[in-house]
C-alpha positions, 0 to 999 in steps of 0.5 A: 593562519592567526589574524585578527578578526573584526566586526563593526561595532557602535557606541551610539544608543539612538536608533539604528539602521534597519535590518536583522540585529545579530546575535552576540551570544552566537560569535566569538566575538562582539559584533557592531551594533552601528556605523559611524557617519562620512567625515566631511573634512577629509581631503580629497587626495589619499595617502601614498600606499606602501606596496606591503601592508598588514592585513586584518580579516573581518567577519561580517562587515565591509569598511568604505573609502571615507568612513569611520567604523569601530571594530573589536579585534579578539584573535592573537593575529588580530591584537598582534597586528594592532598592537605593532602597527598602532605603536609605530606612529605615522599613518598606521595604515592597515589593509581590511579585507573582508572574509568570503567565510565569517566561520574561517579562524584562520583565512588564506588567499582563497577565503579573503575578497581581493578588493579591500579597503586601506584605513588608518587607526585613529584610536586603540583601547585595550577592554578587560576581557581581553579583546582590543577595539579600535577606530578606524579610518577607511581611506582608499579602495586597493587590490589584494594581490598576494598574501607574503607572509601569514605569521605571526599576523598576514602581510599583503602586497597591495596595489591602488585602485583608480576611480572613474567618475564623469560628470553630466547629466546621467550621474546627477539624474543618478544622484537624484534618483538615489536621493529619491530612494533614501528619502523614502527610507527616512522613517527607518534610518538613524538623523545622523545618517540622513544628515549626513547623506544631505551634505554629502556632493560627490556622488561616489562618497555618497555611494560609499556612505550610503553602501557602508550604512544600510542593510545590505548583506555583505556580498552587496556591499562588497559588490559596491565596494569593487565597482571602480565606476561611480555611475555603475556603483550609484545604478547597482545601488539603487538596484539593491535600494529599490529591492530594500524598499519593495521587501520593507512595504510588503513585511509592513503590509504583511504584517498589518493583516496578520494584525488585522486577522488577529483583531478580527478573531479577537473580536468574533471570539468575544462576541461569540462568548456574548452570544453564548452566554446570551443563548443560555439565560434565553434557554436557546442554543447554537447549532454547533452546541445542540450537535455536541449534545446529540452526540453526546446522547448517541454516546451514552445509548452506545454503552461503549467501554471505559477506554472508548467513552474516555477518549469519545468524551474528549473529542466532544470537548474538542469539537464544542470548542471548534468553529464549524469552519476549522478544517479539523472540525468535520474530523474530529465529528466524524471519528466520533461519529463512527465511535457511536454507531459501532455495536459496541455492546448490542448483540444478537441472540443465537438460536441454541434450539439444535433441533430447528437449528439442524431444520434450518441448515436442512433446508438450505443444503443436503448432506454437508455432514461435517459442516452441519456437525460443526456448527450444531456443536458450536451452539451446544458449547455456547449453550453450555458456556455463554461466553465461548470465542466465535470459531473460524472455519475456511471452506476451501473447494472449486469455485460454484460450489456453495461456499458463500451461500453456505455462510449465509444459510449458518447465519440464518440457522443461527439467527445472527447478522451476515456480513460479507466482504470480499477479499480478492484483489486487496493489497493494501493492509490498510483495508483491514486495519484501517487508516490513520486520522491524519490522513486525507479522507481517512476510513476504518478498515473492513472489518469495522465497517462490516461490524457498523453494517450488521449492527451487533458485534456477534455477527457471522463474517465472511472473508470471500476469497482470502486465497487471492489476498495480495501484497505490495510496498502498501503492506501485507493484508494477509498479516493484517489477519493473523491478529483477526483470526487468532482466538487469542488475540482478536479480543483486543483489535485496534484499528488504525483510524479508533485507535481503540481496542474492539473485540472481535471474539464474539464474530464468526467468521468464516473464510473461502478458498480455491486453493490453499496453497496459496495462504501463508501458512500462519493464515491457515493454520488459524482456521479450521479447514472444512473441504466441500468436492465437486458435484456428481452429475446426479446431484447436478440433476437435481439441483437443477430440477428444484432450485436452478430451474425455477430460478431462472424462470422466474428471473426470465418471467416464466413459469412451468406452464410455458416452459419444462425442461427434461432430466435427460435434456438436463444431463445432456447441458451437463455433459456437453455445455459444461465440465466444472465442478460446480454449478455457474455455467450450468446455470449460465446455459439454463438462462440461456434456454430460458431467454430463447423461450422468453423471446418467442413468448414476446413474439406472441408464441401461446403454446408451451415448451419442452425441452428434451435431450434431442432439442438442446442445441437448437437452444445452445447450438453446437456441443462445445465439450466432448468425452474424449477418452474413446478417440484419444486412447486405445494405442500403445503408449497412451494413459489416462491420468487424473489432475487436480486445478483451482476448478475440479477435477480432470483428465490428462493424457500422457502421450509416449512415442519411440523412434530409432536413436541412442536412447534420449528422452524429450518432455513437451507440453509445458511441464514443470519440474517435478512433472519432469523429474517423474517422467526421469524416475519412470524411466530409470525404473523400466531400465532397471526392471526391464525382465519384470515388466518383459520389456527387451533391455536392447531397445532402449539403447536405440529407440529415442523416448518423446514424452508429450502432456497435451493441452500445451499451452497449460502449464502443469506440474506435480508429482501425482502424474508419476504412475501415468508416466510410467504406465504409458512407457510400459504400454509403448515398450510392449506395444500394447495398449492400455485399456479405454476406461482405466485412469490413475494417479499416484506418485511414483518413486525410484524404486517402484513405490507409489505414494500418495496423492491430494485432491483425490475426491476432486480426481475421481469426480472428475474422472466421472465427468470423463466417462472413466469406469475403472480408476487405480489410486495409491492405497494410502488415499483409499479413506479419501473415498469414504465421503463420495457420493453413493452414485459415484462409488456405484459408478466407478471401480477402485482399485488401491495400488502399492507399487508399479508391480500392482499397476501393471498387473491393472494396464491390460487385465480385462476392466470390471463390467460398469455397473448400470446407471441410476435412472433419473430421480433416485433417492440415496439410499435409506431415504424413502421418497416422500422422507425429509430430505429425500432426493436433495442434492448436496450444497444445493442452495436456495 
């Protein structure tokens, strides 16, 4: 719809009433920049209206009853409508509605107020911009009821409006009340408009002028306009008077602070600068002044590189100009803190004497060949060539079996600074690279506070446990270390909290698992994997004897006068009280024997003790393993097979029984898919070789097969399990019973192959432990046997297999006789006693 569109406007340049002033750059048109006042003379009784009469949309004001407003009308309806209603002569009277939208261009029923105001246009002038102004009259308050016709301007029906107004002594106190209010606005008002409010009687013209000419917002002022009674106008006008005067005190108390904080500061900077200045000519200096100095200092002795000084320079400059209040102050000192004690250019030197090297790693730890090798060859490469990148080794192995202690014993042997930190758990990537400075209580990441603790910028790092890495809505630490264990990119690692780049080039770190699969594998194809076994219970022997023993004796305030435990009480603590392969709980029932004997000294025992194999559970009471093979096998349709776990090596029993039925297969004993699919391959292959193996084809039509893995409550899966499987279902077929000692391993396929496995040297340790003599492996994972200890090749028979034919042939042969025991003490071969090195076990540290 094209109507006019209207806003007041004033042509007087004395003050104005209080309140934002509008924007003219921000409208279409131009908008009022004041109000005219009441006209006293108007007569009392109005005009008669017409029930149609033109209406005129206004944007941002509300016309009163017995005002006078000038309004610019720059819309074609608007121009339209004044140009007809001016030149018809009479009352000119037009209806002013008031728009709910000022964003409106053209406004329907829904988008104009119901309550309007009839006027009578006293003046017209046309401007060269195009837009017409008028004066005009507001006479007396009507209701839109309906709008009859919107082209080419809106015609409405109207319908008057009575006012109710009684006298008494409630409107007067209301007046007075009103009065009282303006009053104190007296300093924030136009003359004019206080003039007027003093001749003005009636109190709902004073309502009216007063509503019309302060302030208010458009919806107040067009509540005012619809109150029909003059008591309820005159309380909802003090209402927005008291809310106008409460707005203005606080703005004025608001604002007298700020200036008084602003003259406070003025004031503190320029006597500062006095103080200062006096300071310097007096040779003294203010606290904050000598701590930028200090840092200073603490930058230079720091040599940092050019990028890091730049920016250590610039937050000095900073600081010098910060009040030790300011929140930022302890920021900012502290980042450049941090940037000083970080070893930016300090370095220990390696000891490339591979000789006393080669002594040092000797005494920590026997055998380790490859390891012991590794490192020997890295200090000859950095002998040779000075500036070589630090390698990244992962010891990965069973948990107890000296991984963390051989970090720190490579340390030693190559005179470099240890550092340690732990990795398990971690799920926040910001623990590696550090967070940002606008954070609260924000920190470098690990890895740099691990450099600040050693104190050289080369030292050897250990990242424990980085198989139990995490990875949540934080981020993915184990990304975060893609760039710190890369060679090629480490060189230039940023931390999030410097924002610089540090080299990590010259650190060794040096990584420890439990099982690699759980790496990703970009994380694990940039370390080098170095695998450390289980202990052979020889070893664990002697470890025992010359390390764990005199330990825990001088940890319980012992010596070997008040107690000596037995090789033989050793072997049996092994046996019975522990099946790892490592040495924790070894060490863990040892402190207990040692803190039963720390109890009888206290209570006065004088005599020592002995501890032999006869006495071990009197220490630690009953047995708590046993070597089950014997009482679990020797029946038809049992094997033993060989697993590998985070922990070592173990047995596993594969149960299979036969009962009448058509032929169907059960699997128990929480197996997993490839365990399940294994057990499926096994029997399709006896089905199908049933005259090789001298199985009758006509039972497997009536006998239904059950398959049980005991220890149910444990999950397991792998496909390694394949050839026990298949060895216990020949055993139940032929009833016939596989022998005690024999245990295998290896997958088996459909047609009878058996592929290789991993883990083997875990298997057979673990086999060992169990009391196993005779153990079948698939061929391809004979050369996994080569770095087994003597003792255990001494122990146990191998026997490589290709296919099922080869296993079979292996089941119910009559086993190799075991060979005898070395007796307690023995040395390795080529070790004479007395030699450096003889008797001491593998991984055994100090």
């Amino acid at each position: 719809m094209g109507t006019g569109c209207d806003e007041t406007m004033s042509k007087r340049k004395s003050k104005t009433t209080a309140g934002p002033k509008p924007d003219p750059a921000a409208a279409d048109e131009s908008t009022a920049e004041g109000r005219a006042l009441a006209v006293p003379d108007l007569e009392e009784q109005g005009p008669v209206l017409p029930d149609r009469l033109p209406v005129l949309p206004l944007r941002a004001d509300v016309v009163f009853p017995q005002t006078v407003v000038p309004l610019v009308v720059n819309r074609s309806a608007g121009m339209k409508l004044i140009d007809e209603v001016y030149a018809s002569g009479g009352d000119r009277l037009i209806g002013l509605a008031t728009q709910k939208s000022p964003e409106a261009e053209e406004p329907g029923p829904e988008d104009l107020y119901p309550t309007i105001c009839v006027g009578s246009i006293l003046k017209m002038l046309k401007f060269p911009d195009g837009s017409t102004r008028i004066v005009c009259q507001g006479l007396v308050r009507a209701r839109l009821t309906a709008l009859e016709r919107a082209d080419p301007y809106l015609v409405g029906r109207i319908a008057p409006m009575d006012e109710q107004a009684e006298r008494g002594e409630e409107l007067d106190a209301l007046v007075h009340l009103i009065n009282g209010l303006f009053n104190r606005l007296s300093d924030n008002v136009p003359e004019e408009l206080q003039v007027a409010a003093m001749n003005t009687r009636d109190p709902a013209r004073l309502a009216d002028l007063l509503g019309s000419s302060l302030p208010f917002s458009i919806e107040e002022k067009q509540a005012l306009l619809a109150e029909l009674d003059v008591k309820a106008r005159l309380m909802t006008l003090g209402q927005f008077l008291t809310r106008h005067l409460n707005v203005m005190e606080l703005s004025t108390k608001i604002q007298n602070q700020v200036g008084s904080e602003i003259t406070r500061a003025q004031r503190e900077h320029f006597l500062r600068q006095q103080l200062k200045a006096i300071q310097e000519e007096l040779g003294e200096m203010e606290p904050e002044a000598a701590e930028a100095r200090e840092l200073e200092r603490k930058i230079r002795r720091a040599k940092l590189p050019p990028e890091a000084r730049g920016e250590a320079r610039r937050e000095i400059d900073r600081l010098s100009g910060m009040h030790p209040s300011s929140a930022e102050y302890s920021i900012v000192r502290t980042y450049v803190d941090w940037l000083a004690s970080l070893p930016w250019a300090k370095a220990s030197k390696d000891h490339l004497d591979l000789k006393q090297a080669r002594v040092v790693l000797d005494e920590d730890h026997f055998d380790l060949e490859k390891i012991k090798e590794r490192i020997l060859e890295y200090l000859a490469v950095r002998k040779l060539k000075k500036d070589m990148k630090g390698p990244i080794l992962c010891f990965a192995g069973p948990p107890g079996t000296g991984k963390t202690s051989l970090g720190r014993s490579i340390a030693r042997a190559m005179g470099r600074e240890f550092v340690r930190i732990s990795l398990g758990g971690i799920h926040d990537e910001a623990e590696i690279r550090g967070h940002r400075r606008t954070y609260v209580a924000a920190m470098p990441g690990r890895i740099i506070q691990g450099l600040r603790k050693a104190g050289t910028n080369n030292p050897v790092f250990m990242l424990d446990e980085v198989d139990k890495l995490g990875a949540d809505f934080r981020g993915d630490p184990s990304a975060a270390l893609l760039e710190v264990l890369d060679p090629e990119q480490n060189a230039t690692f940023r931390d999030n909290y410097l924002d610089i780049d540090f080299d990590l080039s010259k650190i060794m770190f040096i990584a420890t698992a439990n099982m690699l699969e759980s790496i990703p594998q970009p994380l694990l194809d940039r370390m080098e994997v170095l695998e450390l076994p289980g202990y052979a219970e020889e070893e664990k022997v002697l470890i025992a004897q010359r390390f764990l023993i005199p330990k825990q004796l001088e940890g319980h305030g012992l010596t070997g006068k008040h107690l000596s435990i037995g090789d033989d009480a050793v072997r049996r603590v092994i046996a019975d009280y522990t099946r790892e392969a490592g040495l924790r709980n070894l060490e863990r029932e040892l402190a207990a024997i040692c803190r039963k004997v720390a109890r009888r000294r206290a209570e006065g025992q004088k005599a020592g003790t002995a501890v032999g194999a006869d006495d071990v559970p009197s220490y630690l009471g009953p047995p708590k393993h046993f070597r089950e093979v014997a009482a679990r096998t020797g029946v038809p349709g049992v094997a033993t097979g060989l697993a590998w776990t985070p922990t070592g090596g173990e047995i596993l029993f594969i149960e299979a029984t036969g009962m009448p039925g058509k032929g169907g297969l059960t699997l128990t004993g929480l197996l997993g898919e490839s365990m399940k699919e294994s057990a499926q391959a096994a029997m399709s292959y006896l089905k199908t070789h049933t005259k090789q193996l001298g199985i009758d084809q006509a039972r497997f039509a009536r006998t239904d097969v059950h398959i049980h893995v005991p220890a149910g409550a444990v999950p397991k899966d792998g496909p390694s399990a394949g050839v026990a499987i298949a060895a216990a279902l020949i055993s139940l077929f032929r009833d016939e019973p596989i022998h005690r000692d024999l245990a295998m391993t290896g997958e088996l396929t459909l047609t009878g192959r058996v592929l290789p496995v991993g883990g083997v040297k875990e298997k057979v340790l673990g086999a060992r432990r169990a009391g196993i003599t005779s153990v079948l492996l698939p061929r391809y994972n004979e050369k996994d046997l080569v770095d087994l200890p003597e003792e255990v090749k001494a122990d146990l028979t191998f026997r490589g297999v290709e296919s099922l034919d080869d296993v079979v042939s292996a089941l119910f042969a009559k086993p190799s006789k075991r060979p005898a025991k070395p007796k307690s003490g023995a040395t390795r071969p080529g070790k004479p006693p007395g030699s450096k090195g003889a008797g001491v076990p593998r991984r055994a540290s100090q």
